[in-house]
N, C-alpha and C positions, 0 to 999 in steps of 0.2 A: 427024591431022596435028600435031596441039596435044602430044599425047602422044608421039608422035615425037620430034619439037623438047627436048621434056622429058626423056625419055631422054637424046638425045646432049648436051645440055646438061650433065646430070648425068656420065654418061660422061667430057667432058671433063675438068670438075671433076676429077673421081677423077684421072684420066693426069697431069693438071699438078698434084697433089699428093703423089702418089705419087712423081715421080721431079724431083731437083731442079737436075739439067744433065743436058745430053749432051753430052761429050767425049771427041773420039777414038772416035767411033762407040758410047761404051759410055756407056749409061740409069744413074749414080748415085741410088741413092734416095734421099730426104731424109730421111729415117728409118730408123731399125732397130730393130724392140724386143729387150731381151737382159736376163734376169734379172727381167725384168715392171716392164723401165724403157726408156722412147723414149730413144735414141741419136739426135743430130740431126749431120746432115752437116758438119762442122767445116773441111773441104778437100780439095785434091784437086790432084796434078799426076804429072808424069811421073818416074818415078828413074831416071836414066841412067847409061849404064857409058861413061868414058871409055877411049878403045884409041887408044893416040899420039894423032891430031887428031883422030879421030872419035868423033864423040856416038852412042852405041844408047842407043836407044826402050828399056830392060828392062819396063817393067812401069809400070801406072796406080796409084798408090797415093791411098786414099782413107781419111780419118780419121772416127769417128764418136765421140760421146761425150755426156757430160750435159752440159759446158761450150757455150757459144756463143763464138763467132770473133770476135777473134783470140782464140786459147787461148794460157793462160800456158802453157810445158814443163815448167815447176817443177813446177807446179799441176796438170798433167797426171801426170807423173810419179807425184806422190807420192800422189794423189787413189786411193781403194779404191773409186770408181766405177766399173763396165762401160764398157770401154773396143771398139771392134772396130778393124781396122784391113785395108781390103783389098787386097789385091794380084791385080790385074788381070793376066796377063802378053800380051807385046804381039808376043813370040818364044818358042821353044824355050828351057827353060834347065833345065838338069840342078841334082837335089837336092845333089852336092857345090858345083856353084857358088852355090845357095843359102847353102847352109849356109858357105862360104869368104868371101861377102859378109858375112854375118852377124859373123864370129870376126872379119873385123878394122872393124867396125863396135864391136865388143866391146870392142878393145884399146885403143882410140880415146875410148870414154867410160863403160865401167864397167873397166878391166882388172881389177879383185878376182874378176868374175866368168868370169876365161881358166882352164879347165881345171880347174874345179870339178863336181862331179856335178850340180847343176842346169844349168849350161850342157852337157852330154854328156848330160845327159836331153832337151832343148831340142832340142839338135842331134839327137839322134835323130828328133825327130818332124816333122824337116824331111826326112820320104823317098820323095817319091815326085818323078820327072823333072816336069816341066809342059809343055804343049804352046801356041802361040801360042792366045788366048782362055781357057784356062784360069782357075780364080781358086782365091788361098790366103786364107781368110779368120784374121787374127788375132783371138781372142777374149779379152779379159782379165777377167776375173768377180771378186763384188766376195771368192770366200771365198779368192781365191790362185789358184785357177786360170787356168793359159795351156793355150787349147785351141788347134791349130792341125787349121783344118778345112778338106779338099779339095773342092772344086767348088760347095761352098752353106754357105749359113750355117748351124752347127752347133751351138751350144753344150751341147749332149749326146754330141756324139762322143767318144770313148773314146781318141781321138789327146791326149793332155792331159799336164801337169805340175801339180802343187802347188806354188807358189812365188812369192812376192812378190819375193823377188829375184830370178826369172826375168824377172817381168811388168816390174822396172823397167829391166832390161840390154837386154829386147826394145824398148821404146818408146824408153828410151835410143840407142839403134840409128835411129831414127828424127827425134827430138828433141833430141837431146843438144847440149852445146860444139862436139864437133867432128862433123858428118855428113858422111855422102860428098858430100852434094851441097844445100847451103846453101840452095839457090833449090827446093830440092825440099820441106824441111826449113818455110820460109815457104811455102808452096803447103798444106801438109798444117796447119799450124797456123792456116788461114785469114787469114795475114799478109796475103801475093801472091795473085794471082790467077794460073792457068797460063797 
């Protein structure tokens, strides 16, 4: 019985360390290792698509990194630390309206990077549709590489770019001056809470 007890004891441990909220039905872990460095959970909330007065759910986006919360953007941005960033999806959304979210998230706060080969490298590896539960993991590695990996964490998939100004227009996208969505932008930086 003793040993029982001990077991699930242990057991629990492990669950409540390993995962470090549930929101919105979906187990965030508190870590990730990537490049043979712990990435700790930095934030986490919802990006939303505004359509006249209605709010959609798009997607769970969760940040990880070697900083701790609140992260500076600056300091994020410019950091050649392992960066991930995931995207949970919460609907159906097709790879062009990925990719359409992305380019005027672009315009908004790197525009040097609109219509340059690193961004049409970028956008291309935004291509497959998503289906609701789906996940696009962003990888950003410390040698340049942006891996952008389907359904699990990847950082050896072959879906990739070389590019530090990719890695900063994609976080940029995210962190930047202007984001779609302000409240999303403090949620992922560990400002807010969702």
């Amino acid at each position: 019985m003793k040993r029982l007890l001990l077991v699930l004891a242990v057991f629990f441990l492990f669950c409540v360390n390993v995962y470090a909220v549930s929101f919105e039905g979906l187990n965030l872990k508190n870590s990730l290792v990537v490049d043979n460095q712990t990435l700790v959970l930095d934030g986490y909330g919802i990006r939303p698509y505004y359509a006249l007065i209605f709010k959609v759910k798009v997607y769970i986006g969760a940040l990880y990194s070697t900083f701790n919360p609140p992260v500076n953007p600056e300091k994020l941005v410019e950091s050649r630390q392992p960066k991930v960033i995931l995207m949970h999806f919460l609907r159906d959304v097709s790879a062009k309206q990925i990719r359409d979210g992305f380019i005027k998230d672009f315009k908004h706060n790197m525009p040097s990077f609109i219509n340059n080969k690193d961004e049409k490298a970028f956008l291309g590896l935004i291509n497959k549709d998503v289906k609701e539960n789906d996940d696009i993991y962003l990888i950003f590695l410390k040698n340049g590489d942006l891996v952008v990996s389907y359904g699990k964490l990847d950082p050896n998939c072959k879906n990739r770019i070389n590019s530090f100004e990719a890695q900063k227009a994609v976080l940029l996208a995210f962190v930047g001056k202007k984001p779609y969505s302000k409240k999303f932008k403090k949620e992922l930086l560990g400002i807010e809470k969702p």
